[in-house]
N, C-alpha and C positions, 0 to 999 in steps of 0.2 A: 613390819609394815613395808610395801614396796612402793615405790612413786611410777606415775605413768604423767602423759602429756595425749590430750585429744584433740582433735582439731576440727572446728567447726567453722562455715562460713558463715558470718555474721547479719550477713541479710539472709540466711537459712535459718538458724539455727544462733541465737548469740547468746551471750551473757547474763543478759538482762533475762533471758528467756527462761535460763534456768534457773535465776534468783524467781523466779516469779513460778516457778513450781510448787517452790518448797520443799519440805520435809519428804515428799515422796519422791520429789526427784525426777528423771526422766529416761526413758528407756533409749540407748545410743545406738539406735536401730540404723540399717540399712548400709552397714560396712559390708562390702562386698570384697575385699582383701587376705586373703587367706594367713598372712603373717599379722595383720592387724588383726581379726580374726583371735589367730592363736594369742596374741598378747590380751586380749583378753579374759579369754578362759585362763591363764595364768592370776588374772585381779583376785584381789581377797575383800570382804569386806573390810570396808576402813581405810581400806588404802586411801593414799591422797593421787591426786590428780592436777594438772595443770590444763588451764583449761585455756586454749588457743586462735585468736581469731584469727582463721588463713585468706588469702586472697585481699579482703578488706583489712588494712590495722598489720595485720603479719605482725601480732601482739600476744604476748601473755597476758592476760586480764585478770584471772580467778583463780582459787585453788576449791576443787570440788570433790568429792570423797566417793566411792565404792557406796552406793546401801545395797543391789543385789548384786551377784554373783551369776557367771553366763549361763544364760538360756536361752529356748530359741527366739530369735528375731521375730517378734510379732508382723514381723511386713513383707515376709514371704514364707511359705511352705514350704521351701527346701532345707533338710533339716540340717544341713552343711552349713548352715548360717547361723552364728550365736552372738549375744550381744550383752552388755551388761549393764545397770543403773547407776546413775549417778547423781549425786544432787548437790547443791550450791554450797560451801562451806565461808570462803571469805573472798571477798573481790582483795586484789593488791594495791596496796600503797600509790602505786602506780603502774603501769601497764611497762614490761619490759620488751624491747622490738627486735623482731629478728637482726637485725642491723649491730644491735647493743650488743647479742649473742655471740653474735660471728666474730664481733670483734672485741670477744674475750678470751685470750689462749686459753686456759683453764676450760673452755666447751668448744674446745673444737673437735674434739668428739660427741661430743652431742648427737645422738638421734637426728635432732631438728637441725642439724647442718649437714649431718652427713647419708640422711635419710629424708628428706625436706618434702619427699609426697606423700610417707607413710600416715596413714589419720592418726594411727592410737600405736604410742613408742615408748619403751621404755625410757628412764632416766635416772640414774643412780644418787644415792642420798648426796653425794658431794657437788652432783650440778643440783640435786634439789637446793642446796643451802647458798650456792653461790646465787642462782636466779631470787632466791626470798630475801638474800643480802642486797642484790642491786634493785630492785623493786622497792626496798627499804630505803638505801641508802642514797639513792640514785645514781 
């Protein structure tokens, strides 16, 4: 299983949004990023996900899982555009803040520090467990 991190703006698109799909989840349409893009056709199902509010909160909220695998972007015709599903797994403990991130050595590699406009990033099982550890532990 590989971990990703996606980021959505919260008065677009939020948390709540995707708890309120359910089981089928939601199509993360409308990346237009060619690296974010490719990091998705990399997703597997089941992967876990971090799911991120940008702009507003600049928070981790949720952790949300892979159900399909990339195809095309239902929200354009161009067939350079792939996107993949995702649906609601668990909201966290508590929402972890960019701020928290930054100022923790252990992620200063981090995608989200040191790729901070990328939408959809990878993140390796050891910032996975550090980020589920301070969401835990505060």
């Amino acid at each position: 299983m590989a971990f990703w991190l996606m980021k959505s703006e919260p008065d677009v698109f939020s948390w709540d949004d995707l708890v309120a799909r359910g089981a089928k989840g939601e199509e993360w349409d409308g990346v237009r990023n060619y690296l974010a893009r490719n990091n998705m056709r990399e997703m597997k199902k089941g992967d876990r996900v971090f799911f991120y509010h940008s702009n507003i909160g600049k928070e981790i909220v949720g952790i949300a899982e892979v159900c399909a695998e990339a195809h095309p972007d239902s929200t354009t015709d161009d067939p350079r555009w792939e996107c993949v599903d995702i649906r609601a797994v668990d909201a966290l403990p508590r929402p972890v803040t960019l701020a928290e991130i930054k100022a923790t050595p252990e992620l200063a590699e981090m995608a989200l520090v040191r790729s901070m406009r990328l939408s959809v990033q990878p993140v390796t099982a050891a910032e996975w467990e550090i980020v589920c550890r301070m969401a835990r532990d505060g």
